[in-house]
N, C-alpha and C positions, 0 to 999 in steps of 0.2 A: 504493500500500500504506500508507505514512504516513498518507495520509485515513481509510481504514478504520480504523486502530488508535488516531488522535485521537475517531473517531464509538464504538469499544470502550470508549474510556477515559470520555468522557462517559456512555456508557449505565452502564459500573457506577460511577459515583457516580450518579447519578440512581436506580436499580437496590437501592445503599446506603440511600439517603434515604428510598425508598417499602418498604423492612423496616423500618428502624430507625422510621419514622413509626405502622409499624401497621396505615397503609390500605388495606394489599396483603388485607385482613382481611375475608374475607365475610360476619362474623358484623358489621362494623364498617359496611360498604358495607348489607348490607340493613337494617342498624339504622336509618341514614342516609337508606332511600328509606322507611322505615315511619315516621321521624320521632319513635322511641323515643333517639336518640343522635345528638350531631353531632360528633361526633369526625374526621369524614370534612370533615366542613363548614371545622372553625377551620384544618386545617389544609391543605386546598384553598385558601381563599382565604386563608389567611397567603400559602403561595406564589403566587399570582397577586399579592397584592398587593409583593412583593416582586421578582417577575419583572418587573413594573411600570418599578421604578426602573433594572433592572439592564437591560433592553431602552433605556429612554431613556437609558443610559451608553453602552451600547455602540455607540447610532446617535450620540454625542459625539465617544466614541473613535473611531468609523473600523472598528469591529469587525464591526459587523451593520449591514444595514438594517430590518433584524426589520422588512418590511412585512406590514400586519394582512393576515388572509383574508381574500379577497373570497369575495362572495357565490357560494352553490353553490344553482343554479335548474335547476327540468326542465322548466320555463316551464309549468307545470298549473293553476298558482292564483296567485303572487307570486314575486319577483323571490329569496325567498329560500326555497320550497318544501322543497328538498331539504337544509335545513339543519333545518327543523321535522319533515321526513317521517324522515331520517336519525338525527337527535337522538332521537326518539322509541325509534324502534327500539333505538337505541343502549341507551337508559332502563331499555327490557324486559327486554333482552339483561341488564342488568348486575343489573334485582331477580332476575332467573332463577336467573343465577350468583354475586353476591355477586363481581363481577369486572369489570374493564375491559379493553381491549387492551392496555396496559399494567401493570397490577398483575395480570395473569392468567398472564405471566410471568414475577414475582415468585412467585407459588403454585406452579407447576412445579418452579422452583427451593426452592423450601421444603417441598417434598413433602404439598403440599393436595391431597387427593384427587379434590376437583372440578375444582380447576384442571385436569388433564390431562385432563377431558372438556369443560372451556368451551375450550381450546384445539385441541382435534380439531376442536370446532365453529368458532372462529373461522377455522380453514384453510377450512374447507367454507362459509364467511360471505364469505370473499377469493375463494374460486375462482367463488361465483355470482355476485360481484359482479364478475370479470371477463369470465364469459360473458354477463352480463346490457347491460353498463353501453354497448357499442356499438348497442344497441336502445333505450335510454333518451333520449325526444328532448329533448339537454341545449342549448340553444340559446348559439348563438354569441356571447358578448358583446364590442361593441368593448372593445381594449384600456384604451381612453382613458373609455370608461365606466365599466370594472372599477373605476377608480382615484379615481372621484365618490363622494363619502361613504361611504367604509370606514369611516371611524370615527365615535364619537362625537360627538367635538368637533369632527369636520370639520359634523355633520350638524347639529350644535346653533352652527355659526359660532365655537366658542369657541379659546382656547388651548392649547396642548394640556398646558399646566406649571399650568394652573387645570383643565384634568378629571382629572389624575390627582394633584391634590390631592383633588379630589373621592372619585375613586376609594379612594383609600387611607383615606382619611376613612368613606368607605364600610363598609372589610372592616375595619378596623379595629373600629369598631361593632356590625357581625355578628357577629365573630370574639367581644367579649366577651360580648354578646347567648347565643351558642350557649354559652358556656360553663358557665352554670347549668344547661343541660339537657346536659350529656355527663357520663357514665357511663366511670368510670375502671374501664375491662375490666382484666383481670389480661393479664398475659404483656406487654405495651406494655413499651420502652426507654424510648421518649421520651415526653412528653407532646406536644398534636397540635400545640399554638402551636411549641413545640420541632421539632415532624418539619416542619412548615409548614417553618420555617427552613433545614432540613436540604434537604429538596424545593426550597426558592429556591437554595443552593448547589451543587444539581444545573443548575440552569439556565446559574447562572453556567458550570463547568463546561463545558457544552454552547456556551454563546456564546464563549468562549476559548478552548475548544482544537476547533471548529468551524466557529465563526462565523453556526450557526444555531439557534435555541431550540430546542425541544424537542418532538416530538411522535414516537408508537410505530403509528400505522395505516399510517402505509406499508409499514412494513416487511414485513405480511399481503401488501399489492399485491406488493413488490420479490419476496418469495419466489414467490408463484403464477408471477410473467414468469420466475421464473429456470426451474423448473420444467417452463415451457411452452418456452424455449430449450434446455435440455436435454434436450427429447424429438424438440425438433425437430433435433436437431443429432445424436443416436443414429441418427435416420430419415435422414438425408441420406447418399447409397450414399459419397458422398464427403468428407473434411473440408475439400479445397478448394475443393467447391460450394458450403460454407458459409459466407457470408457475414456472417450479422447478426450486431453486437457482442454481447456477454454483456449484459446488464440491469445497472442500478445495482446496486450491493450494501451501498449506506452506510449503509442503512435498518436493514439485514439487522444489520448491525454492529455499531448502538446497541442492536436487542433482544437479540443475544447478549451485551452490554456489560451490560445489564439483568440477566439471568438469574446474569450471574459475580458482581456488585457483590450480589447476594443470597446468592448462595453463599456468599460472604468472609463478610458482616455474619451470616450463619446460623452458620457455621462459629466464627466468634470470641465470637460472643455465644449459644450455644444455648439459644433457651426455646421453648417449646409456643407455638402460633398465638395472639393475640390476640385475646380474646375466647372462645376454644375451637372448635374444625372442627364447623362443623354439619353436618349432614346434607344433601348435595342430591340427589336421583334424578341418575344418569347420563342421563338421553334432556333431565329438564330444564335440566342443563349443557351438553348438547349443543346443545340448540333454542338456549339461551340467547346461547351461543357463535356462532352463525352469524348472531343478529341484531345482534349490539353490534358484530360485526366488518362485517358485510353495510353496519349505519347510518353507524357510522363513516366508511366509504368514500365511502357515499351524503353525508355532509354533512358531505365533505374535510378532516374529521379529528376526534378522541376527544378525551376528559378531560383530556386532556396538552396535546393540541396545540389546543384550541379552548380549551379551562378554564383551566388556565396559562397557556400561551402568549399562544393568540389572547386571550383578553380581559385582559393584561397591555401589549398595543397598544391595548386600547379599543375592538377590531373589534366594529363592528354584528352581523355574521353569527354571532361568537364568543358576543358574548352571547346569541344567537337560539336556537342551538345549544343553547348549557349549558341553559337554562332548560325549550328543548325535552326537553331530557336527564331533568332531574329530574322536568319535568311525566308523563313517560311513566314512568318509573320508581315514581312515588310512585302514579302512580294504580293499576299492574297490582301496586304493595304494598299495596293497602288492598284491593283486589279478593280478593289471596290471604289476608289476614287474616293 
């Protein structure tokens, strides 16, 4: 029980951080895939590049191993398939709804009207993806291969305290780069370099009173098993016939964690959505929903968990991912105009 309510405590500050930031904001996120606002952008990679330092603290301290994602393959085309096929999808899913697995939580809690249809859809994105994903031919990878150039600086021979100088050197750059092009929406607390900061203190957060970063697609999978053990467990004539344990539920914990730390920050701070509530069709926050949760899945985790997280280790597949993310995103935004 302690563990769940250390994994509550993380999600709402993390939960805190992505209101008070703003980017829970559809009007903010499609800004972002249309490439009229980078608001989404400084303060994405302020916290990655910030996760950065606090991920090589923790594997210091003895706290985490925070080891990067390994690659997620359906062995079709390359070793990292389902992180380019998954990421995409992801992309679509989030210009659809102006939402990720993550900040689409936050909208629920903040009473966006789309959010509760890109969420219907993301349940429905988790449960195809669990009917689906035992037919999916994901091939076997040895252990001891998984663990050959995850990273960057594995891949490039380098150190790993000279790439993520690089790195930070990096979004640093970006981070002021995107600045002359973002658009100071109304309703925002913080500014994005601000909520970026805010979003790294969630991470922290999550590695101390956890021990693991951060990432919100699981918690889609952990609901579908829990679901799927409760039906199986009503169907059994007996409760002593039943045997199998309950499913994790830690996942489950940090998105409820999520939703409360936006209630708080909603409740003490009330202002109108940033940016202002667009308009989306409900069928295309639902389509929407089932892809970005569906891809997620498909390329072993979202905006949090690949985008912060994973590329705060330097993982190759992390950055595969994100890029895959935006490439698909910004092209089905130019498409809808």
């Amino acid at each position: 029980m302690s563990t769940l309510i250390a994994k509550w405590a993380a999600g709402a500050v993390f939960g805190a951080a992505l209101t008070a930031s703003g980017v829970y904001s559809p009007w903010i996120i499609i800004s972002q895939m249309r490439l009229e606002d980078f608001h989404m952008l400084q303060a994405f990679l302020t916290a990655s590049a910030i996760s950065a330092i606090l991920v090589v603290t923790a594997r210091k301290m003895g706290i985490s191993q925070c080891p990067p994602p390994s690659a997620s393959t359906l062995g079709w085309f390359n070793g990292y398939d389902a992180n380019i096929l998954g990421g995409v999808l992801l992309g679509l899913g989030m210009t659809l709804t102006g939402a990720c697995p993550g900040t689409v939580l936050v909208q629920v809690a903040s009473g966006v009207r789309s959010g509760y249809f890109a969420m219907v859809g993301g349940l429905l994105g988790g449960a195809i993806y669990a009917q689906l994903a035992p037919y999916l031919s994901i091939p076997m990878v040895p252990t001891e291969d998984r663990k050959q150039n995850l990273t960057v600086f594995q891949h490039f021979n380098m150190k790993e305290s000279q790439a993520l100088l690089v790195y930070e050197g990096l979004c640093a750059a970006m981070v002021l780069l995107a600045a002359s092009s973002t658009v100071s929406a109304a309703n925002i607390l913080v500014n994005p370099i601000v909520g970026g900061v805010l979003i790294g203190c969630g991470q922290a957060a999550s590695l101390a009173l956890t021990g693991n970063a951060v990432g919100v697609s699981t918690a889609y999978g952990q609901l579908i098993q829990l679901v799927q053990w409760m039906l199986k467990r009503s169907q059994s004539s007996t409760q002593t016939e039943f045997q199998e344990p309950m499913p994790a539920l830690a996942s489950i914990a940090f998105a409820i964690g999520i939703m409360s730390g936006a209630t708080i920050v909603n409740r003490a701070y009330p202002a109108a959505i940033p940016g202002g509530e667009i308009s989306i069709p409900s069928l295309r926050a639902i389509l929407g929903g089932v892809l970005m949760v569906f891809g997620a899945r498909l390329a072993g985790g979202c905006t949090s968990g690949h985008g912060i997280s994973g590329m705060s280790t330097l993982s190759i597949s992390s950055f595969i991912t994100v890029a895959s993310i935006f490439a698909g995103g910004m092209t089905l935004a130019a498409i809808l105009g």
